[in-house]
C-alpha distance (Angstrom), angle and dihedral (degrees) to the residues before:
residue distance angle dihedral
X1 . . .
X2 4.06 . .
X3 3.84 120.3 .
X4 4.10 85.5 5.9
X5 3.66 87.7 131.6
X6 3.78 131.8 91.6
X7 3.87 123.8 -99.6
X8 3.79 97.9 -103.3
X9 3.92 93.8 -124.8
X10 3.56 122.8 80.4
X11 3.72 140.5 -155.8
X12 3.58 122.2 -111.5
X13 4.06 115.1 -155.7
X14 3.65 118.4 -107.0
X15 3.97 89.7 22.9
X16 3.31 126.9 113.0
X17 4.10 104.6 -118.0
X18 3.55 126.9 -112.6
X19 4.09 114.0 -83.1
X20 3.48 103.4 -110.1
X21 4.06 90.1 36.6
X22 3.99 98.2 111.9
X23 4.11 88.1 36.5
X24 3.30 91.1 61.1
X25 3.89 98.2 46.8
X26 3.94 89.3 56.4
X27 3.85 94.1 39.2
X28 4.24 82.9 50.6
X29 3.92 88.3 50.5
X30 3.86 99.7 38.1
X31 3.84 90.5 46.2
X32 3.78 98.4 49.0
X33 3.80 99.4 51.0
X34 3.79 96.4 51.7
X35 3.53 90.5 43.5
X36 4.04 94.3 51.6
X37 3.90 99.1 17.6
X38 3.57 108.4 36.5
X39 3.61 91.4 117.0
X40 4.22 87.7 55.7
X41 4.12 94.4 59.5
X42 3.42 134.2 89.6
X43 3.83 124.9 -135.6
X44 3.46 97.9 -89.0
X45 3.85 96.1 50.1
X46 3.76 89.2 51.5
X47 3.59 84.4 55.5
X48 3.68 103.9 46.0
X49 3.89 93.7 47.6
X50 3.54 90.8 41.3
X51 3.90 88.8 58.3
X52 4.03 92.9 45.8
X53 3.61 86.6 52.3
X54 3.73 97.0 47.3
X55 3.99 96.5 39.1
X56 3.94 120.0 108.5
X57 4.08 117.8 -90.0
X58 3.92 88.6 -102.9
X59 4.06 94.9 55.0
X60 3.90 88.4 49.4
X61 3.29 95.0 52.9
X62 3.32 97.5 51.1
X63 3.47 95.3 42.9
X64 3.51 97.2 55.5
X65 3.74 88.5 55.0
X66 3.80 96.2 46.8
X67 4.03 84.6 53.1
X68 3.49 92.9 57.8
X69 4.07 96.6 56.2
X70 3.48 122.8 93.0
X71 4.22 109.6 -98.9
X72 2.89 168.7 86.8
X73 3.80 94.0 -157.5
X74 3.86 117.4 35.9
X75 3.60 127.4 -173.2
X76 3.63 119.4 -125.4
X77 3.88 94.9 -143.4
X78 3.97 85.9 66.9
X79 3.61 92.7 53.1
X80 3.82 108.2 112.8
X81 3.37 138.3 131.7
X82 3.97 131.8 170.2
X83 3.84 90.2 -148.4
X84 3.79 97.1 57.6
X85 3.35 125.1 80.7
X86 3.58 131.0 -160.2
X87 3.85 93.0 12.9
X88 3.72 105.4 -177.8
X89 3.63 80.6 55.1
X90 3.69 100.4 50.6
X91 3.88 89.9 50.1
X92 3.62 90.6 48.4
X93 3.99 87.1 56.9
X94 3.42 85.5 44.6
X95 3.88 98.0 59.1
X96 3.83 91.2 39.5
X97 3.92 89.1 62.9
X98 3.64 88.6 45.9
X99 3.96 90.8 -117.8
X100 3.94 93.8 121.3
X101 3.80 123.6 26.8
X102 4.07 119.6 -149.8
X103 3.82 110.1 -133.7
X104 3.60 100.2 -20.5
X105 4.23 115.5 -177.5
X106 4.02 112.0 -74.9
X107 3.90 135.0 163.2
X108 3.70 115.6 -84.9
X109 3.80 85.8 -118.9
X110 4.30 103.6 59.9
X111 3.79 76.6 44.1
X112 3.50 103.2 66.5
X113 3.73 95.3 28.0
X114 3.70 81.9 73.3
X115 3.55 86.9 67.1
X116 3.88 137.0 92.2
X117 3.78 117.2 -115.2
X118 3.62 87.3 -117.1
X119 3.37 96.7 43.3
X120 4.33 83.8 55.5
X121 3.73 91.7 51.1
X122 3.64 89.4 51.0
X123 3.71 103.0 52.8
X124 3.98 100.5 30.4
X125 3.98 93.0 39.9
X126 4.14 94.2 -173.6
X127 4.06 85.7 56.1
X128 3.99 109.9 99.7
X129 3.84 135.1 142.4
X130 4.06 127.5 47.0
X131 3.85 116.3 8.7
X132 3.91 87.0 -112.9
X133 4.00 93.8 44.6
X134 3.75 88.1 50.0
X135 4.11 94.5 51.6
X136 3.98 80.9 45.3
X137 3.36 95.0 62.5
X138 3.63 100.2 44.8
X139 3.56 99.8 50.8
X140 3.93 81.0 53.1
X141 3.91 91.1 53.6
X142 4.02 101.4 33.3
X143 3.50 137.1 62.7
X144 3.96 112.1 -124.8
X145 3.68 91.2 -122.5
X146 4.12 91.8 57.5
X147 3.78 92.4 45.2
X148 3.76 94.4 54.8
X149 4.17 88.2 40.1
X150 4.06 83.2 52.9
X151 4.13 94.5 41.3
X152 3.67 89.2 46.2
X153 3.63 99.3 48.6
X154 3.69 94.9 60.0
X155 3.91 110.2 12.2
X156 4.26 105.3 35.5
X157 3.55 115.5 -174.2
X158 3.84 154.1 -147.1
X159 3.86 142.6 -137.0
X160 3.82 128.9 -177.5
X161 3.88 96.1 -122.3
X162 4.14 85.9 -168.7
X163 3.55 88.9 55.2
X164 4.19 92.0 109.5
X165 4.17 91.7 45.6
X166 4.23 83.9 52.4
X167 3.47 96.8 43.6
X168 4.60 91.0 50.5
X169 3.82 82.6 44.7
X170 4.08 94.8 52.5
X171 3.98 86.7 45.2
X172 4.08 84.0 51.9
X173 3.42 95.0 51.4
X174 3.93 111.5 34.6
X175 3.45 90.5 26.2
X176 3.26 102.5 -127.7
X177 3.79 130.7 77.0
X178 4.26 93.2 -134.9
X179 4.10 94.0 64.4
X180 3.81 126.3 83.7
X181 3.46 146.0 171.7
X182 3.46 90.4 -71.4
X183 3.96 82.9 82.2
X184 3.79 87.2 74.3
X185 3.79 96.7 48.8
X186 4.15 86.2 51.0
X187 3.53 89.5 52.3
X188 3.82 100.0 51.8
X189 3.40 93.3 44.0
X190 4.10 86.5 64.8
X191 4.01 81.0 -120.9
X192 4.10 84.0 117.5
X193 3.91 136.0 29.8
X194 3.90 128.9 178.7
X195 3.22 136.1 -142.2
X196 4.03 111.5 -107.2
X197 3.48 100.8 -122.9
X198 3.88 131.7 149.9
X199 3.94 134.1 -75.9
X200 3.61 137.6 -158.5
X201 3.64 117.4 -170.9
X202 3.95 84.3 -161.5
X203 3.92 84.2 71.0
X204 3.75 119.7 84.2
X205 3.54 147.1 -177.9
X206 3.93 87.8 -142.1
X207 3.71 120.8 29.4
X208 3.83 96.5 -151.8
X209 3.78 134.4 -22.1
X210 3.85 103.1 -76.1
X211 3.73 92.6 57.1
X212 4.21 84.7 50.5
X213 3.72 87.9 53.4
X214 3.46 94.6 43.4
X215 4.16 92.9 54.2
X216 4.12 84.5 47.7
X217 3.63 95.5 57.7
X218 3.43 92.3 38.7
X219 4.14 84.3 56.6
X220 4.15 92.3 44.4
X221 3.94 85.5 47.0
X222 4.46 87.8 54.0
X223 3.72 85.7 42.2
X224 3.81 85.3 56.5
X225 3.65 96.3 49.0
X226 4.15 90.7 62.1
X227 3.70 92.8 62.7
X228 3.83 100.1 52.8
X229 3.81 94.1 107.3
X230 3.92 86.3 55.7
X231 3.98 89.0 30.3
X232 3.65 105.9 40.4
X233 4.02 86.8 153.6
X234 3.89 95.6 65.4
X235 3.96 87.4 56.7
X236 3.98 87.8 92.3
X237 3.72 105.5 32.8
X238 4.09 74.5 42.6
X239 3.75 95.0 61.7
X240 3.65 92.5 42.0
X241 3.87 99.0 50.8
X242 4.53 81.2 41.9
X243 3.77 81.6 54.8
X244 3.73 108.7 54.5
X245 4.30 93.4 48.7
X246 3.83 91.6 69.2
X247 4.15 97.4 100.9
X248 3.75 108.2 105.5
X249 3.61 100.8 -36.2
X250 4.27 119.1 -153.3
X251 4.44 103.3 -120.6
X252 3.64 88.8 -108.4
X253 3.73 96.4 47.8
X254 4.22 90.1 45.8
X255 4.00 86.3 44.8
X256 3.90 85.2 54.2
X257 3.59 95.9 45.4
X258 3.78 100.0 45.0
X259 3.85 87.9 60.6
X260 3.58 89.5 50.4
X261 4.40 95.3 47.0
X262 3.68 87.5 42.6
X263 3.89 95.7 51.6
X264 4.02 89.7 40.6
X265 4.00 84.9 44.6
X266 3.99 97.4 52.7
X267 3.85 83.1 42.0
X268 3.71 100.8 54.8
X269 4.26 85.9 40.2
X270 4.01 86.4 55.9
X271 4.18 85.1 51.6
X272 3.61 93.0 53.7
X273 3.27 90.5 -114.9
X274 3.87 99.7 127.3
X275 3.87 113.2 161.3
X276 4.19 83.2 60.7
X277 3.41 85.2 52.2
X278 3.42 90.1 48.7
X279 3.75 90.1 54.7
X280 4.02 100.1 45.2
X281 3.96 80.8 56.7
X282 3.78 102.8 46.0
X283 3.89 85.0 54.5
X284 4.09 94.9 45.9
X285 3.64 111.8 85.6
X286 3.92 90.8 -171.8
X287 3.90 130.3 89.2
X288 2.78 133.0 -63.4
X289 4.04 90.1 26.3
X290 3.83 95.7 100.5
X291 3.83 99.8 41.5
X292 3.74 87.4 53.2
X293 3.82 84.2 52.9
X294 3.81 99.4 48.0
X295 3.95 86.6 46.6
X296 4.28 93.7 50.7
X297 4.03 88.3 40.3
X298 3.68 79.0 58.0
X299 3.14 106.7 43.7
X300 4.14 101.0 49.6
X301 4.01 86.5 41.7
X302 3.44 108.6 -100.5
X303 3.82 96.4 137.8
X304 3.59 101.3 160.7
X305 4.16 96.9 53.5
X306 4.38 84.5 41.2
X307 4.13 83.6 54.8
X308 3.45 100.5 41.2
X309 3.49 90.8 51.6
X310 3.62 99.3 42.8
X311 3.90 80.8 57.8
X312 3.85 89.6 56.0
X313 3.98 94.0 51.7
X314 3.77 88.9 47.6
X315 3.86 94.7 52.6
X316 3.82 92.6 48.8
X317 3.83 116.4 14.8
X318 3.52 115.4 -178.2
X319 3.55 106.1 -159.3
X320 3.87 128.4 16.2
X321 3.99 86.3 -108.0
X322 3.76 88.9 66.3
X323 4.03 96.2 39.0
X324 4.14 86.8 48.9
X325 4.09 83.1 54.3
X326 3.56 96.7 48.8
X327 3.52 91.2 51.1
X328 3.49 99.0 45.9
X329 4.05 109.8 33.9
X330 3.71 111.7 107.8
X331 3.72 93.7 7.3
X332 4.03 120.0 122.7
X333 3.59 83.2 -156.2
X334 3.86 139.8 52.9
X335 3.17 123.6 -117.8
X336 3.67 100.7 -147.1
X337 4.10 112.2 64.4
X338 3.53 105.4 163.7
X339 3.64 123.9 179.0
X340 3.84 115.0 -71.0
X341 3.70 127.1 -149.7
X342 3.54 117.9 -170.2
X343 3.94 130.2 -155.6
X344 3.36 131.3 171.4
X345 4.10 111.5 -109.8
X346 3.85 97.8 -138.9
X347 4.00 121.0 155.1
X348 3.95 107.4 -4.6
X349 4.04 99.2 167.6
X350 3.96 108.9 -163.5
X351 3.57 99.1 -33.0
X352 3.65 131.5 113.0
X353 3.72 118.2 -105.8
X354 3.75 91.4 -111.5
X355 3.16 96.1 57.9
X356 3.96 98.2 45.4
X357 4.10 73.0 53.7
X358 4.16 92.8 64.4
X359 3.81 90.3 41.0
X360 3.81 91.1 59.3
X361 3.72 89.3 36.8
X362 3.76 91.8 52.5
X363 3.79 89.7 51.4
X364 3.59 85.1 58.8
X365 3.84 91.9 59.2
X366 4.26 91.8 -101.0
X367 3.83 115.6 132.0
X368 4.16 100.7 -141.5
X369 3.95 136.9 -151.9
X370 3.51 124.3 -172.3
X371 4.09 96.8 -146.3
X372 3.86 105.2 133.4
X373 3.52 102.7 -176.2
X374 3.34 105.4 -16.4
X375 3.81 80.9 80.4
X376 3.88 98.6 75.8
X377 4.13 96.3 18.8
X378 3.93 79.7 55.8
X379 3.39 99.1 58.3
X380 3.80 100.9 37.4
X381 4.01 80.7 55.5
X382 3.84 91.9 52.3
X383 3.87 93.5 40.9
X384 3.51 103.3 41.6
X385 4.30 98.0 31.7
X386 3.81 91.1 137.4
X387 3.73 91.7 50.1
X388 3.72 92.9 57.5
X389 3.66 92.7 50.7
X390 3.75 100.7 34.8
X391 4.10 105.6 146.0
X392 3.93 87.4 -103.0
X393 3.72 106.5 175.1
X394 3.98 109.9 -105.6
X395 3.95 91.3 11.3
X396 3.70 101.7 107.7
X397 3.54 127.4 33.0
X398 3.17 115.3 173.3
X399 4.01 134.1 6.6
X400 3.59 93.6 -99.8
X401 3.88 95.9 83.0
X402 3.93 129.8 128.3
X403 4.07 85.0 179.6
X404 3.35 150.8 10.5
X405 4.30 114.0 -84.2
X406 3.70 88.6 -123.3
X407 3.98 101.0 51.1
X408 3.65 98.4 106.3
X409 4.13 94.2 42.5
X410 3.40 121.3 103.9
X411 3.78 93.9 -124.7
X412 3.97 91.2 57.9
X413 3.89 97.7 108.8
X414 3.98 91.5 36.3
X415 3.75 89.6 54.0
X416 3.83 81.8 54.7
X417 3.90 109.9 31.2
X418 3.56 103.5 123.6
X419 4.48 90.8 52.4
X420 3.01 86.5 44.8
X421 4.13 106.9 51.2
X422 3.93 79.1 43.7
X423 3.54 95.7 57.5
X424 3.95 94.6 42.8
X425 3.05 89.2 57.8
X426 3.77 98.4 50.5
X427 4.30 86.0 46.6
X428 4.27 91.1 52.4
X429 3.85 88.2 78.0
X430 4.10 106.3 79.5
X431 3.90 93.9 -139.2
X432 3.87 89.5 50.3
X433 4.19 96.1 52.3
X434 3.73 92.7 40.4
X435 4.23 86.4 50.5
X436 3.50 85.9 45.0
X437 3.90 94.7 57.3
X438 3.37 94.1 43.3
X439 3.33 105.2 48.7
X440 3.79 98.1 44.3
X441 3.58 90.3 51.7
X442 3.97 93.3 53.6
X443 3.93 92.2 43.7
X444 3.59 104.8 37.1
X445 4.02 99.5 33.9
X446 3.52 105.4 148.4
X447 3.93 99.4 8.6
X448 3.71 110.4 131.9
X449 3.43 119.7 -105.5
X450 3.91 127.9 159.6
X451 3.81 91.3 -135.3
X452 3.66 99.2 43.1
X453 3.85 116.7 70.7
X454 4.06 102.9 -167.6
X455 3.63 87.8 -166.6
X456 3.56 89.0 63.6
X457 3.76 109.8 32.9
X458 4.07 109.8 62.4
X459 3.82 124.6 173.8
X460 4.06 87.4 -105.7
X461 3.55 95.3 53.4
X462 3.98 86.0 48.2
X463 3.87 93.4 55.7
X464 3.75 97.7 46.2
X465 3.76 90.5 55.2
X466 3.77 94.5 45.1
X467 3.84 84.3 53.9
X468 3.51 105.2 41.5
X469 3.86 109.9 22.7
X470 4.18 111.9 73.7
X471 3.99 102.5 -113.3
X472 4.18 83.2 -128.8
X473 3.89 82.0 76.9
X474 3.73 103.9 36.7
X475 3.70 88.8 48.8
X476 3.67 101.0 47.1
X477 4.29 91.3 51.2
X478 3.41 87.0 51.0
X479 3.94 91.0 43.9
X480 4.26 92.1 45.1
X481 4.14 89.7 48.8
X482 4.01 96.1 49.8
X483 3.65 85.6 44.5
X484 3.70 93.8 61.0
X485 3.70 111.7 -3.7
X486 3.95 87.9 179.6
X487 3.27 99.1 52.3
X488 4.14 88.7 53.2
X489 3.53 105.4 54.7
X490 3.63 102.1 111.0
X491 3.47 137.2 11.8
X492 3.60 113.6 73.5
X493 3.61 127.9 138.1
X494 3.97 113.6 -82.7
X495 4.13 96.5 -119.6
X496 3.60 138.7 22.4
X497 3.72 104.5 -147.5
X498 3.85 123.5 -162.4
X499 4.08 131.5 -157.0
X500 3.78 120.8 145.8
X501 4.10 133.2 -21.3
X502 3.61 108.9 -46.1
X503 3.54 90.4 -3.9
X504 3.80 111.7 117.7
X505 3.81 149.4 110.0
X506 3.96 148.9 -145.4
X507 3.74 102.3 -141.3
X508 4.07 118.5 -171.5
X509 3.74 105.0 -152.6
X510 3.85 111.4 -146.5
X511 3.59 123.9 176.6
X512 4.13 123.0 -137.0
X513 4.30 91.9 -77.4
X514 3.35 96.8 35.7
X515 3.97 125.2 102.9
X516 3.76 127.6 172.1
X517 3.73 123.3 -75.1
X518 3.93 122.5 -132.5
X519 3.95 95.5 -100.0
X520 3.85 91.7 45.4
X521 4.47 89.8 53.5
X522 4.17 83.3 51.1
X523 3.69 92.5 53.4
X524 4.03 95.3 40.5
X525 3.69 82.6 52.8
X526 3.04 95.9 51.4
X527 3.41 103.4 44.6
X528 4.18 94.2 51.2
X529 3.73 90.5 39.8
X530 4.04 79.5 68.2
X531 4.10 95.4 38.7
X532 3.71 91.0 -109.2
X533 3.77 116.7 164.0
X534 4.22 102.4 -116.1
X535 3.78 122.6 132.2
X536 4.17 136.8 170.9
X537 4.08 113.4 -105.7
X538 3.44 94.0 -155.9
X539 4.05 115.1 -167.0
X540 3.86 123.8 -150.5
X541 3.33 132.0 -175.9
């Protein structure tokens, strides 16, 4: 893939960077996605990158460091940068490409929450008390066409009118609309490494540029379903719009539009209104759409559809959420009683109750890490390393990548069946696994990895598990987590606690209101179903 390496400098921490450090980040973004998605952008976008591209070195810089602050509305007095020279030129070159615009129309209120509280009281004498009581009370005594007369007299400001062409070509590039540029600076800083796996610029997020405009309506239609409590009107027009995207969705797209039917679903269920409900969560493929359904089937007496569906989930879960509620729904019972230790809470000081947990534990001779789940998501990460980053068509994007795009999907180990039955059966022999461990953790150290948190996993903590834990339990938590690493993100004990060879113990910590949660019954489940040492410390008061 062009321009997928690295600039060849690098940033050293506490220093400032090099001049044309940030340029060169935006030029590196800008250039890539016209040259490999040019076919994905819309007039305007051509346009806009087409102008960042083409500006002088002083407008780029400065762009690239006004795209980095926090907006939309900047103010011009703030506007400052050592590296460009001959600002009030640079923003003038800005404005004439239409990259920046100079005092465009906002509401009174972003406008004077740009302002100081001091700088309020000054302008707007009557206004006094909290920041938000003060721009209260002067929308409430000014018109919105004198307080943007009086901000703009004294305090102009800025927007980045490219802003919405950026933000399409960071979702292009990363592949996913929540990273930035600040992925770069991270990077150089030695704060991040990735894995050197390979691309194919003939794999896409977006095949062409319906299916892109299809994923960005799907993501204004989610934004929508957040502001139904202020919005309660858009709930209809909502459900209608949710309604007509269900042919052959992309998996982002469906992703983006479950959260959206399941939000408009648990809405419309709060409203009374159950048989829309019903409908937002027939569509939604995600959690918790079809325990919502088995509950309103239940609820307005349809017994037999509730039942038959309750069958359905049990047969073929997809996440341990939905295999805890199959288990459990009806029952007077739980299924999951795991063994209970209880301790009386007595003087904790400041610390947490875990780790007043690994103090008593310790007394008892027990060694104690608080790891949760990085524990077992760890060591599938270590164990199975080329697994995650197997060149899987469509899986990796760009080289900015701690995982796979498919990790979380249900298909993940299907996609991957045959590398992984191969490497199971390389990690059933003792020597292999241990190797495995070992070596991963000396070559990779400090390569990201979704499953492997380097903060947690250290090359002691390694060797006391290989020495103490049986490998029949390391291997088969690595095993259950590559098998559905979804289904395995939370729920594991609180503390791994070591004493002697073989002698060890997952211990959930739970304080005197506490109960277990759905994931955490799966994984105690799991782990006795296998004769693994885990147990509840349960404090009382």
């Amino acid at each position: 893939m062009p321009l997928a390496a690295p600039p060849a400098h690098s940033l050293r921490s506490g220093e400032p960077p090099p001049p044309d450090y940030y340029r060169n980040n935006l030029l590196r973004l800008a250039r890539l996605v016209m040259t490999e998605h040019a076919d994905l952008l819309a007039a305007e976008d051509v346009r806009c990158l087409s102008a960042i591209l083409e500006a002088g070195k002083p407008a780029q810089r400065l762009l690239a460091r006004l795209v980095s602050r926090k907006g939309p509305l900047l103010r011009l007095d703030r506007v400052s940068y050592a590296e460009v020279d001959g600002l009030t030129q640079a923003l003038q070159a800005l404005a004439d490409a239409e990259l920046v615009r100079m005092n465009p129309e906002a509401a009174a209120r972003e406008l004077l929450a740009m302002l100081t509280r001091a700088e309020l009281r000054s302008r707007f004498e009557a206004a006094q008390g909290t920041k938000a009581n003060m721009i209260e009370t002067i929308i409430e005594r000014h018109s919105e066409s004198c307080i943007r007369a009086l901000v703009r007299a004294q305090t102009p400001w800025l927007t980045v009118a490219c802003w919405p062409s950026l933000k399409l070509a960071q979702l292009l590039f990363f592949g996913d609309g929540h990273r930035d540029l600040s992925v770069f600076v991270l990077e150089d800083l030695g704060m991040r490494r990735y894995e050197d796996y390979a691309l194919n610029p003939d794999h896409r997020l977006f095949r062409d540029r319906h299916e892109l405009d299809r994923y960005l309506r799907a993501r204004l239609l989610n934004e929508a379903s957040r502001n139904l409590d202020q919005l309660p009107g858009m709930a209809r027009p909502l459900s209608k719009a949710l309604a007509e995207c269900a042919v052959r969705p992309s998996r982002l797209e469906e992703k983006t539009l479950n959260r959206a039917r399941n939000r408009l679903g648990r809405w419309f269920e709060r409203a009374g209104d159950w048989q829309s409900a019903l409908g937002c969560y027939a569509a939604s493929t995600a959690h918790p759409a079809r325990e919502r359904r088995v509950r309103l089937l239940r609820r307005i007496g349809d017994e037999q559809a509730a039942q038959d569906l309750l069958r359905a989930i049990a047969l073929a879960p997809t996440c341990a959420e939905e295999a805890d509620f199959a288990s459990r729904f009806g029952q007077r019972r739980p299924q999951c009683a795991p063994k209970i230790e209880t301790k009386t809470l007595g003087a904790m000081g400041a610390a947490r109750i875990e780790r007043h947990a690994m103090a008593l534990l310790a007394v008892e001779g027990g060694e104690a890490w608080h790891l949760e789940n990085h524990l077992p998501r760890g060591l599938a990460g270590l164990a199975f390393w080329e697994v995650v980053f197997a060149p899987v068509p469509g899986a990796f994007l760009n080289p900015y990548q701690d995982a796979p795009l498919d990790l979380h999907w249900q298909d993940f180990a299907a996609t991957r069946a045959e590398a992984i039955a191969t490497r199971k059966e390389c990690l059933a022999i003792p020597a292999q696994f241990a190797q495995s461990l070992r070596g991963t953790l000396k070559g990779k150290r400090g390569v990201a990895n979704r499953l492997v948190s380097w903060r947690h996993l250290d090359s002691y903590l390694i060797e006391r598990l290989l020495e103490t834990v049986p490998h029949e339990v390391l291997f088969k938590l690595a095993c259950r987590v590559i098998d559905n690493p979804g289904a395995t993100r939370t729920g594991f004990p609180d503390l791994l606690v070591l004493y002697g060879t073989r002698d060890y113990e997952f211990v959930e910590v739970k304080g005197p209101t506490d109960s277990l949660q759905p994931a955490q019954r799966q994984w105690f489940n799991y782990l006795e179903g296998n004769g693994f040492n885990a147990k509840v410390l349960k404090f009382r008061t």
